[in-house]
C-alpha positions in Angstrom: 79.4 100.2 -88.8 82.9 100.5 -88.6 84.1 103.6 -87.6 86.6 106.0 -90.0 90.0 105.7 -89.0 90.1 109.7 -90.6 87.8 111.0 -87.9 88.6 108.6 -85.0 90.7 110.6 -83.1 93.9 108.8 -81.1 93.3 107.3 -77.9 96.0 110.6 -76.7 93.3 113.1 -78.4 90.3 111.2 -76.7 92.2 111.8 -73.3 92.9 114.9 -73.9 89.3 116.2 -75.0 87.9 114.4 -72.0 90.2 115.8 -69.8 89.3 119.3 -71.7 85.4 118.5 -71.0 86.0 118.0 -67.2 87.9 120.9 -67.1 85.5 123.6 -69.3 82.8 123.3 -66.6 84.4 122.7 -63.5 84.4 126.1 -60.9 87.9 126.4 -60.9 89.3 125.1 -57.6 93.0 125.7 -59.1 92.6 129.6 -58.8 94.0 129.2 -56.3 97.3 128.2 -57.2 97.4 131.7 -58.5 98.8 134.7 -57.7 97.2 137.5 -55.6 98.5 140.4 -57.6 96.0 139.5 -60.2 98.5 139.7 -62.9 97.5 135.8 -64.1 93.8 136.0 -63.5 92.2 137.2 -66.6 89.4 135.7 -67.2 90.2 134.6 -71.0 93.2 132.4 -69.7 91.6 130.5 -67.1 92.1 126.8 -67.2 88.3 126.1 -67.6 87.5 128.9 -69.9 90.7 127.8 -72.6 89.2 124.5 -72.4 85.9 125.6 -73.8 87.7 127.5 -76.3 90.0 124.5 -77.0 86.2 122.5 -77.5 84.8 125.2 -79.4 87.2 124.8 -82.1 87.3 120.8 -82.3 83.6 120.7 -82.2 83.4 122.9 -84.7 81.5 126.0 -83.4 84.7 128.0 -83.2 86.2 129.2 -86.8 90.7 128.4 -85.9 91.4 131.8 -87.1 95.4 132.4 -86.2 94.0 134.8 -83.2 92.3 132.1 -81.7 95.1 129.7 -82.4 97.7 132.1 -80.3 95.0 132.4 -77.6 95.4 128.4 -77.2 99.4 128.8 -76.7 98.7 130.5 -73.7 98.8 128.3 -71.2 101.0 130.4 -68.4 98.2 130.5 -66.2 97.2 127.0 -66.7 100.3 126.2 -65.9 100.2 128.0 -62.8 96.4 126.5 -61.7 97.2 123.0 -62.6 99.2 122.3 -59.5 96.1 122.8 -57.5 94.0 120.8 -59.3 92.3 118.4 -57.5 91.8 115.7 -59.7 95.4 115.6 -60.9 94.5 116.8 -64.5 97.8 118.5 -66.8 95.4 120.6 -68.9 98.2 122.2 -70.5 99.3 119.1 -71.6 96.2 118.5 -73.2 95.5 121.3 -74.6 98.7 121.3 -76.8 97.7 117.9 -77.8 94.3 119.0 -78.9 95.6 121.5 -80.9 98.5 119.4 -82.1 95.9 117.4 -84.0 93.5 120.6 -85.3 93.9 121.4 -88.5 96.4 124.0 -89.5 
């Protein structure tokens, strides 16, 4: 069975949403690339937990209301993690190319 080019996704979506897998259950090594004051640490825009949002939404289980949409441009605090993490992922960068390709 060949499969449909309409729901194949690109081989830069396939990278991203495996980097996005990794990333939604790993402990979060990069917290601490952020800072102590607490002001970047909400839970909600943790690398791992926008991740899992970001997965939510492609597989499905997540509705891409425009709330949850402006939740996924957040990535300051990724941003801020990512240069601690350890296995060299840019989760920011694929994040926006997840939802680049979601529908709008």
């Amino acid at each position: 069975m060949t499969p449909d080019p309409a729901t194949t996704p690109s081989p830069e979506m396939s990278e991203a949403l495996r980097q996005l897998r990794f990333c939604a259950f790993c402990p979060n090594p990069c917290r601490s690339g952020l800072p102590l004051d607490g002001t970047a640490r909400a839970e909600s825009t943790m690398p791992s937990a926008m991740a899992f949002l970001c997965l939510a939404v492609t597989d499905g289980r997540v509705v891409l209301s425009e709330e949850v949409r402006d939740q996924l441009a957040r990535t300051d605090t990724i941003e801020l993690a990512q240069r601690e993490c350890p296995y060299g992922f840019d989760i920011a960068a694929a994040l926006r190319a997840a939802v680049a390709e979601l529908p709008q």
